[in-house]
C-alpha positions as CSV (number, residue, x, y, z in Angstrom):
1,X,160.4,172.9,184.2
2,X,163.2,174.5,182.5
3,X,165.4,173.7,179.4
4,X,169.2,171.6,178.8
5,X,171.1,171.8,175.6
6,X,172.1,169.0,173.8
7,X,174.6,168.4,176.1
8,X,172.6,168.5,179.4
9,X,173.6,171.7,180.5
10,X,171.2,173.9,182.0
11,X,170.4,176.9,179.5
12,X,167.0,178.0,181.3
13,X,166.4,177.1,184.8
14,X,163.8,175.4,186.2
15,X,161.3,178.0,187.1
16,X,158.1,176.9,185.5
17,X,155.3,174.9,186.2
18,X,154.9,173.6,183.0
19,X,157.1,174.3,179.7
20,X,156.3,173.4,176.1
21,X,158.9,172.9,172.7
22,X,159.8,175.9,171.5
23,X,158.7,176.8,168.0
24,X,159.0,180.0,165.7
25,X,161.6,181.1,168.6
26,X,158.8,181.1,171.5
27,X,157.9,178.3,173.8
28,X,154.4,178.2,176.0
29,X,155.1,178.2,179.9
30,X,153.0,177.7,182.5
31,X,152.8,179.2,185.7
32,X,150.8,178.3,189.0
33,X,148.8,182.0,190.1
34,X,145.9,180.8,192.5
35,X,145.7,177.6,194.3
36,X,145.4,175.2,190.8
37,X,145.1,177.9,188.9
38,X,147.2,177.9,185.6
39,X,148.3,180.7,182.9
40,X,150.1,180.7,180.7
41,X,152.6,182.5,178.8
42,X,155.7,182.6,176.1
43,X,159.5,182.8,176.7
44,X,162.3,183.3,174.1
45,X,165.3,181.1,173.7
46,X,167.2,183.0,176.3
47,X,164.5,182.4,179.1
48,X,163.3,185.9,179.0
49,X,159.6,185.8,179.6
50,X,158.1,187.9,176.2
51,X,154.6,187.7,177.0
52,X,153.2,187.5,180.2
53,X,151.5,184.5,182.0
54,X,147.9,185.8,181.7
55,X,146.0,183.7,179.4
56,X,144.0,180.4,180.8
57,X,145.9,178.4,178.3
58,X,147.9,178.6,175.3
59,X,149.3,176.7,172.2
60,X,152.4,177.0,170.3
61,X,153.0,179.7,167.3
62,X,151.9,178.3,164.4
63,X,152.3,180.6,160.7
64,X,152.7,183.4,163.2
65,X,149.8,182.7,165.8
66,X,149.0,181.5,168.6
67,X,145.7,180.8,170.1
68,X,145.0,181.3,173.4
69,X,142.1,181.4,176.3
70,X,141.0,184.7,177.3
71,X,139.6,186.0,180.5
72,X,136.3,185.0,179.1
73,X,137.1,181.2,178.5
74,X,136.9,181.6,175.0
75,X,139.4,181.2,172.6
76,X,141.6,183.5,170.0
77,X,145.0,184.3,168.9
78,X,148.0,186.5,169.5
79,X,150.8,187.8,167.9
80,X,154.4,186.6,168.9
81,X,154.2,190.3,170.5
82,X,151.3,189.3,172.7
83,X,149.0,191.6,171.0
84,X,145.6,190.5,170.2
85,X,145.1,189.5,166.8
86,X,141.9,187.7,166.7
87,X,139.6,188.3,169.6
88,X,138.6,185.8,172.2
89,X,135.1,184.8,170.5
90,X,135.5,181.1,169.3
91,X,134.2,178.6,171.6
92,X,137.3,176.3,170.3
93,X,140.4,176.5,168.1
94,X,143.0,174.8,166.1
95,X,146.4,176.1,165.2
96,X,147.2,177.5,161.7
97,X,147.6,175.5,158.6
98,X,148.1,176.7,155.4
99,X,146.4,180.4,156.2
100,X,143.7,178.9,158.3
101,X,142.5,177.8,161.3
102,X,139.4,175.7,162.0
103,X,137.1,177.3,165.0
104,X,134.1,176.2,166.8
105,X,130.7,179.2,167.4
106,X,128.4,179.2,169.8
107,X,126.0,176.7,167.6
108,X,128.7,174.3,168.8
109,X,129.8,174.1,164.9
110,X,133.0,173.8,163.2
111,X,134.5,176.3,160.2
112,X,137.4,178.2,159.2
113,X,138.7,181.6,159.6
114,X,142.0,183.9,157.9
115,X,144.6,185.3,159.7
116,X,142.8,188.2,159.8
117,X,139.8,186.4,162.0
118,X,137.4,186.5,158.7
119,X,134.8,183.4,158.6
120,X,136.4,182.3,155.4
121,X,134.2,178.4,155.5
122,X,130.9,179.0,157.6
123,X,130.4,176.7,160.8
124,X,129.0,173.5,159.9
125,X,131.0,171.2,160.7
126,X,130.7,168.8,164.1
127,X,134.6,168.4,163.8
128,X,137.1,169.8,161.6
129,X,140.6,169.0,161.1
130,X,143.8,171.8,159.8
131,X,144.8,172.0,156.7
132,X,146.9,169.3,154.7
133,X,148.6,170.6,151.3
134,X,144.6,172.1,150.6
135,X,142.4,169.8,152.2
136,X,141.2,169.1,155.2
137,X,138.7,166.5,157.7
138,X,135.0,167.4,158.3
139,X,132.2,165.3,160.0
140,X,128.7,166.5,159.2
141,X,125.9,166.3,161.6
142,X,125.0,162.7,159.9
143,X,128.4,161.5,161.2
144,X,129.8,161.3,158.1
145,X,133.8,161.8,158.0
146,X,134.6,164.5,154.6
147,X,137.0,166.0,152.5
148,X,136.7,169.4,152.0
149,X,139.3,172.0,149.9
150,X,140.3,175.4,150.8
151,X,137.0,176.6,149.6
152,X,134.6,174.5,151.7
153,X,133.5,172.5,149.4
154,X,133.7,168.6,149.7
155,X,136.2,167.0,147.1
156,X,135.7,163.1,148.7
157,X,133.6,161.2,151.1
158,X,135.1,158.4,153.1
């Protein structure tokens, strides 16, 4: 995959196995290493290749971040430097939103974190949504689908 302007001219060549939108100057790219093995990485808008293709997956920069896949299959973000910002230790992730960013523990439970990786909602949650102008989705274990605001606490039930 590579990138065309509005025109259709080639601006990036085709050089990757995979290549998302860019977004706060940075698109994800994907690379084949071993066999069907995929990593990914992030290029700038000139095709330079900013961070290198060594995470197991990838999303696109959101308020800054990114999360990622680590070596260790779990999930955490980086920095539009590459540099770790949150460690790998969430067992899933969601992008930014509004200074947070829901994430799943080991009890297989959804809460929120900063941007500084602090447990800002505890994990309670089977699913959990970003955040929309200061609320966001939950399900509880019961099934039932929530409201809750930037403080955890739930405003409406559906």
């Amino acid at each position: 995959c590579g990138y065309v302007d509005k025109t259709g001219k080639v601006v990036i060549p085709c050089q990757w196995a995979s290549a998302d939108s860019f977004s706060e100057g940075l698109a994800k790219v994907e690379k084949v290493v071993e066999g069907d093995e995929w990593m990914s990485g992030y290029i700038d808008k000139t095709g330079k290749l900013v961070i290198p293709c060594v995470w197991g997956s990838a999303d696109s920069f959101s308020e800054g971040l990114a999360y990622v896949i680590g070596p260790n299959g779990n999930y955490g973000y980086i920095e539009k430097t590459g540099k770790v910002a949150i460690s790998c230790q969430w067992y899933d992730a969601n992008p930014f939103s509004e200074g947070m960013a829901a994430v799943k523990d080991s009890s297989e439970k959804y809460g929120y974190i900063d941007r500084t990786g602090k447990l800002v909602i505890p994990c309670r949650w089977k699913s959990a949504s970003s955040f929309y102008r200061g609320l966001a989705f939950v399900t509880d274990d019961q099934e039932n689908n929530l409201v809750i605001d930037k403080t955890g606490h739930v405003v409406k039930e559906q």
